[in-house]
N, C-alpha and C positions, 0 to 999 in steps of 0.2 A: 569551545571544543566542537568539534564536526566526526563526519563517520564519510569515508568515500565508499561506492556500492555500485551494483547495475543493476537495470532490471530487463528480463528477459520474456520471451513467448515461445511458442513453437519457431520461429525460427532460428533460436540458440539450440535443436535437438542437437544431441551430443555433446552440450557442454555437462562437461564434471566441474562441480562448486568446490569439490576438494581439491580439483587445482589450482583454481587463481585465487585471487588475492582478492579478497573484498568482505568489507563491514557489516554490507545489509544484502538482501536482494528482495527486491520489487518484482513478483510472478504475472504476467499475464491471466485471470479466470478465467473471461467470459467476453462474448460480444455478442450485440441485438439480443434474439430472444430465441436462438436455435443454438448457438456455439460457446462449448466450453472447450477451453485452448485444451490440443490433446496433449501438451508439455506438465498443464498444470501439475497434476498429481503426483508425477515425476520429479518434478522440479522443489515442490512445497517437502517432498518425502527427502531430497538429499540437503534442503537447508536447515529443516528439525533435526536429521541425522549432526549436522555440522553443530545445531544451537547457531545459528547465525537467528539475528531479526529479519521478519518479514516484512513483504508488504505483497496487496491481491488488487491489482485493478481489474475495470470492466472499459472495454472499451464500445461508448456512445454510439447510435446508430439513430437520433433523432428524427432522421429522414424515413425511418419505415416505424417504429414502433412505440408506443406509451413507456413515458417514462416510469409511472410505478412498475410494469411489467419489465420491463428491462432489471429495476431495481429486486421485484420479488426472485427472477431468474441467478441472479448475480449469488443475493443471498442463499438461498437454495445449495450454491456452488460450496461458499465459503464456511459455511454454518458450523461443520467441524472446529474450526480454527476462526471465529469470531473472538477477540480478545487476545488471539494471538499475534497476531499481524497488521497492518496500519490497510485498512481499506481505502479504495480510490477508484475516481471518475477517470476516464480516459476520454480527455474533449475535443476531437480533431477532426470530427468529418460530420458532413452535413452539413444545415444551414447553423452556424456556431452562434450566431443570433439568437437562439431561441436558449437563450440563457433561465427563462423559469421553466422549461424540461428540464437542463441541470441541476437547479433548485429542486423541482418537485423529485429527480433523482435520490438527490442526497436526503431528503428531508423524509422520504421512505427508508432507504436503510438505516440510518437515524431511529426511524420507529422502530424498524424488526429488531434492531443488533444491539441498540445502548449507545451506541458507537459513532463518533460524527466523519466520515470520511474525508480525507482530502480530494481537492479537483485537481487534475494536469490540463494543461493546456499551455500555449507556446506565448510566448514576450506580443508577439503581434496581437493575439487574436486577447488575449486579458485586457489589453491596450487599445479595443478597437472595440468591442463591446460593453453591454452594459453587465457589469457585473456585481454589481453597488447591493443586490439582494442577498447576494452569497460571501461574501466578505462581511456581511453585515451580522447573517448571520454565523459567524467566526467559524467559516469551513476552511481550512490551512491549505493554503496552496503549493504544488509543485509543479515550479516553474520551465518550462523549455527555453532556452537561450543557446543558440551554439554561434561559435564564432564564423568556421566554414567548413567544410569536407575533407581539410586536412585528415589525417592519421594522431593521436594524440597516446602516448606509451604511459604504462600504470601509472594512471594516474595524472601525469604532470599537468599543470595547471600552471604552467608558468607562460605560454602564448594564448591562455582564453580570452581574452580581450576586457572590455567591461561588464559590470555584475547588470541583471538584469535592472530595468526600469521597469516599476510596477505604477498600474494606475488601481485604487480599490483596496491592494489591500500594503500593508506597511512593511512587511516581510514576507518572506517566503519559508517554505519548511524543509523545501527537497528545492534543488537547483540541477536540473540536465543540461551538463554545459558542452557534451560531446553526443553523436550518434557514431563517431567512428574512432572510438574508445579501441584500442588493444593494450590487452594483458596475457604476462605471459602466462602460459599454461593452454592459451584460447586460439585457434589460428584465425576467426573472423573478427567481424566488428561488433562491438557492444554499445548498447548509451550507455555513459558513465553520469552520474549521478554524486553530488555531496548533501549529506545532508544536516543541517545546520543545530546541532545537538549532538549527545550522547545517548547510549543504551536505556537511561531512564528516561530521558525525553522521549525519545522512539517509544517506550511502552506506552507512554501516556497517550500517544496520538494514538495506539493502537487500543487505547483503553483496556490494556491490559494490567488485571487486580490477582493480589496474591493475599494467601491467607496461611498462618501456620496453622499446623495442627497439634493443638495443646491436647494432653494425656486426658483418657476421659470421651473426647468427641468422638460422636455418633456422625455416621451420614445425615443424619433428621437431622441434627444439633448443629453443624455446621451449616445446614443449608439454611437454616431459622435463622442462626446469627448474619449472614453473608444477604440471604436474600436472592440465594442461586437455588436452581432446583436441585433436587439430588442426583437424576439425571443425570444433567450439565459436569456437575465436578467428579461424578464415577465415570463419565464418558471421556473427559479428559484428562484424568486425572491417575486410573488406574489405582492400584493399590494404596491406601490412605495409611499414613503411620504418624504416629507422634513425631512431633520435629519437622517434617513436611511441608514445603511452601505450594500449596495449591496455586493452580492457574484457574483463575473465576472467570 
């Protein structure tokens, strides 16, 4: 089973999620250590409104800043919706070499979230560096592969060419096989995006935990049992009632 989606930045302003047609979406955060995309909040607020799954990448700026800082600024951004959404590296500029900055990336938000982020990055640059640390350490990759600049209509996948070749790691989790995706509802270009699972697999990358709430529990009680603070599940969680599947 698979899920088709896109994922967008400030340069989809003005797309409405409630028009087109799509499984997941993948939000632009954050880049370097000064910008948070100004779509973000916009865009994260009309795909909870929808229940669509997410996803929050930060897009790499190796060449000016520290990666744990990159990585504290990122999380900072996402920290509301930690477990709700599938986090991600964005690895495309700079010297793409410097593959243990991506490492020391993920293996920070890793520490703050719980959570182990996927890397993006393109068929060439996976393919031409070393990336044997991070595969190793079983960070899931989403892949960029596009066939050419054609035009590609909801979805069809019937002229993408061949599936991506990976060197490192065995599969892929996300596959971007268009940047000039159109769906109706949208009048620009999208990347289109499949991603190789269902709504449960998409939670699990996003390390997202649910908990019912049996008759009886307290905020103290359920945080004791779960291991969440009380905080965390009043903040996201809003009103608690018997029967209830929390978001932890």
């Amino acid at each position: 089973m698979s899920m088709n989606g896109i994922d967008i930045s400030l340069w989809q302003n003005g797309l409405d999620l409630s028009k087109i047609k799509c499984d997941f979406v993948i939000i632009k955060a954050t880049e370097g250590l000064t910008i948070v995309d100004p779509q973000f909040r916009n865009f994260v607020t009309q795909a909870k409104a929808l229940n669509k799954p997410m996803g929050f990448y930060h897009f790499a700026r190796p060449d000016k800043y520290r990666a744990v800082d990159e990585a504290r600024w990122y999380v900072e951004a996402v920290k509301p919706w930690v477990r709700q959404g599938i986090l991600a590296l964005d690895w495309e500029a700079g010297d793409l070499s410097q593959t243990d900055w991506a490492l020391a990336w993920l293996d920070e938000v890793k520490r703050l979230t719980g959570v182990k982020p996927l890397i993006y990055t393109s068929q060439y640059i996976v393919n031409t560096y070393d990336f044997s640390r991070i595969a190793g350490g079983d960070y899931g990759l989403w892949i960029a592969k596009w066939r050419d600049k054609d035009p590609d209509y909801n979805y069809d996948m019937s002229n993408i060419g061949s599936k991506p070749k990976l060197r490192w790691w065995s599969f892929y989790a996300i596959w971007q096989w268009t940047s000039v995706g159109r769906l109706d509802g949208h009048g620009g270009n999208l990347d289109c995006d499949i991603f190789m699972g269902d709504v449960k697999a998409w939670n699990l990358y996003a390390g997202k935990r649910t908990y019912t709430v049996q008759e009886g529990d307290t905020l103290t009680g359920i945080a004791n049992k779960t291991g969440t603070s009380v905080d965390v599940i009043a903040a996201k969680n809003g009103l608690i009632y018997t029967g209830q599947e929390l978001i932890l």
